[in-house]
Rosetta silent file (secondary structure, phi, psi, omega in degrees, C-alpha in Angstrom):
SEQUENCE: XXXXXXXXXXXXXXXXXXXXXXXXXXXXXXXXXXXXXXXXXXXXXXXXXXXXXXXXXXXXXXXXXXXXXXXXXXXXXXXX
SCORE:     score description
SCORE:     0.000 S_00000001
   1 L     0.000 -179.867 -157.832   77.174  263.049   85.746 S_00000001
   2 H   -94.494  -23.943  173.621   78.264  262.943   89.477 S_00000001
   3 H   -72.371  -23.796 -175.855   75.303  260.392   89.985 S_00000001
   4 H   -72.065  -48.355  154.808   76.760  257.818   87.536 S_00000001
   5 H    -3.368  -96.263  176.955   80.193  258.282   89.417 S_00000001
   6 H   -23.184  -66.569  152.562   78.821  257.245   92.441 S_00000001
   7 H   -72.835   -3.561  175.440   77.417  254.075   90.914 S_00000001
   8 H  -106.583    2.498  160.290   79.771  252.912   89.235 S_00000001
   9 H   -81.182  -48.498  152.955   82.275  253.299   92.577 S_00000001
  10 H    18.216 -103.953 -173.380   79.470  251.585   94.257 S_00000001
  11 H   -70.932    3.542  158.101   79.630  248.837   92.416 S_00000001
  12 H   -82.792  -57.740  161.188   83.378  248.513   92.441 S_00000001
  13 H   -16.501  -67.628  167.468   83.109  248.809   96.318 S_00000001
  14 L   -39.413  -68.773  178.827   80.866  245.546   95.939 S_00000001
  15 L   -51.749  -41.640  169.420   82.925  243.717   93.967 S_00000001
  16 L   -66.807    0.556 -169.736   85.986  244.298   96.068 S_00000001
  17 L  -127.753   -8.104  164.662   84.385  242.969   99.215 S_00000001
  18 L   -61.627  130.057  168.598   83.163  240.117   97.739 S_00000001
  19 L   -59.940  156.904  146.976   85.008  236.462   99.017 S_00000001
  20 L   -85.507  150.703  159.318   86.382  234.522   96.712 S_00000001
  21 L   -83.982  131.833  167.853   85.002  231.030   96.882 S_00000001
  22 L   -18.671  140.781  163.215   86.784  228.425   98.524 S_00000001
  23 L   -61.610  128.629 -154.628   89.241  226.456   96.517 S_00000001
  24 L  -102.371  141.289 -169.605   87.734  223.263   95.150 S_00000001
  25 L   -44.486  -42.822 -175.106   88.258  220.019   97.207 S_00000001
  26 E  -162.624 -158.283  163.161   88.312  217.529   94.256 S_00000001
  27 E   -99.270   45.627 -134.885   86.325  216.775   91.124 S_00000001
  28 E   -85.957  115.787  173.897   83.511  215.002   90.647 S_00000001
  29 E  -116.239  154.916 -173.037   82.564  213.721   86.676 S_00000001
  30 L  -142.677  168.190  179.489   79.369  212.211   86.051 S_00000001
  31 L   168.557  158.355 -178.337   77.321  211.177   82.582 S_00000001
  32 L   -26.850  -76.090 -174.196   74.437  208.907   81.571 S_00000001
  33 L   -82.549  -55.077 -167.071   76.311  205.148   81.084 S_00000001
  34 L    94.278   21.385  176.489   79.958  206.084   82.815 S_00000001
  35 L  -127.690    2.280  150.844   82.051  205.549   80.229 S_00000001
  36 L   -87.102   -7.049 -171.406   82.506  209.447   78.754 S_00000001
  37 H   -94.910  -31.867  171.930   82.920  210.194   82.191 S_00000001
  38 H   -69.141  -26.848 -171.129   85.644  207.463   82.956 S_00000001
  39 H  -102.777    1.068  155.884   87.454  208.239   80.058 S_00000001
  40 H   -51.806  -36.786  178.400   87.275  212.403   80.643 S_00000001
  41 H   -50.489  -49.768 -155.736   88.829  211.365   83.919 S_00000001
  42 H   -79.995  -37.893 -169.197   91.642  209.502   82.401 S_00000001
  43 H   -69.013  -51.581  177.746   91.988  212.400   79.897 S_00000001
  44 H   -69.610  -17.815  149.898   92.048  215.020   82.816 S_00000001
  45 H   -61.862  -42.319 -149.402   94.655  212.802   84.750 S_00000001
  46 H  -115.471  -21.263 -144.246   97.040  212.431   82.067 S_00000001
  47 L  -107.153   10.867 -156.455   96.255  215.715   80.181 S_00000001
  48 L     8.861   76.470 -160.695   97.036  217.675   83.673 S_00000001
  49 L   -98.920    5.438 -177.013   94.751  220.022   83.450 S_00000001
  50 L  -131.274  151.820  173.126   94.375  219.990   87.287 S_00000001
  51 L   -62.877  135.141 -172.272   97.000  220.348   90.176 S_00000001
  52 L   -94.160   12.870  164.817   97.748  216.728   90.502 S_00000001
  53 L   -87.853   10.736 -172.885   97.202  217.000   94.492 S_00000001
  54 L  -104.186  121.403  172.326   93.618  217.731   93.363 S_00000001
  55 E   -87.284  134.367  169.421   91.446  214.532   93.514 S_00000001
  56 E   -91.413  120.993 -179.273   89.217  213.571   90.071 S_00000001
  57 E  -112.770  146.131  134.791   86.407  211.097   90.966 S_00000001
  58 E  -112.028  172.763  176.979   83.542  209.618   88.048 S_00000001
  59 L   -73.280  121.092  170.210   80.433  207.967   88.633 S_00000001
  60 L   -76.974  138.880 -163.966   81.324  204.025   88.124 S_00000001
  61 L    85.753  -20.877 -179.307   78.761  203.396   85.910 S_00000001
  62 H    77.984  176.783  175.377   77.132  206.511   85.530 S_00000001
  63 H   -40.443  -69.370 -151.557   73.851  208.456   86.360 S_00000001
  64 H   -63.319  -37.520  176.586   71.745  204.791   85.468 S_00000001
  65 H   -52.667  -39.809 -155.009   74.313  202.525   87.814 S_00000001
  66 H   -85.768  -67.019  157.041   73.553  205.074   90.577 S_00000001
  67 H   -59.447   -2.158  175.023   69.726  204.895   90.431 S_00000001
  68 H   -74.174  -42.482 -179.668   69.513  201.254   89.845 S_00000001
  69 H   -56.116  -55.317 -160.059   71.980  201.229   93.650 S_00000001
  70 H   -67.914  -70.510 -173.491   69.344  203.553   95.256 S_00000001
  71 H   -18.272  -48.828  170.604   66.320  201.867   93.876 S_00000001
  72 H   -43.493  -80.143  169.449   68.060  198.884   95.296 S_00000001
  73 H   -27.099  -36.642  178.572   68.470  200.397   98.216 S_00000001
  74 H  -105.574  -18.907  156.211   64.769  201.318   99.414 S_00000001
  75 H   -67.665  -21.485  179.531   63.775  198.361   98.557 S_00000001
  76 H   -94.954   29.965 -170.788   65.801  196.595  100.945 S_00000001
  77 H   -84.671  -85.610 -163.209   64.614  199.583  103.232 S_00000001
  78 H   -54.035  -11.309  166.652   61.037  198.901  102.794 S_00000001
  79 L  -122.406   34.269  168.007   61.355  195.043  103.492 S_00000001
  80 L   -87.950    0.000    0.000   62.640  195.274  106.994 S_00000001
């Protein structure tokens, strides 16, 4: 039908006026402990699976290293 047309140019319309998102700046890997994330890194470095002007970061340490630093942190917040 002529109404179905319509929506489905619509919704071509849409799509064609959508941006693209920005191209992404680097990489960021993260996990529990830091050591699947360091060695995903290493894997994703050597396995170039990325443009190799594109920087790959992990968490040293992981997720647990990173709240033990904050934790850290407000405490020496809280005993100035």
């Amino acid at each position: 039908s002529n109404h179905d047309n319509s929506s489905k140019q619509s919704i071509i319309d849409a799509k064609k006026k959508k941006k693209k998102p920005p191209p992404p700046q680097g990489i960021a890997m993260f996990c529990t402990g830091g050591i699947r994330c360091e060695k995903a890194t290493s894997y994703a470095i050597q396995s170039k699976l990325f443009p190799k002007e594109l920087p790959i970061y992990h968490l040293e340490g992981g997720i647990l290293a990173y709240l033990d630093h904050v934790a850290a942190k407000k405490e020496d917040e809280n005993e100035v």
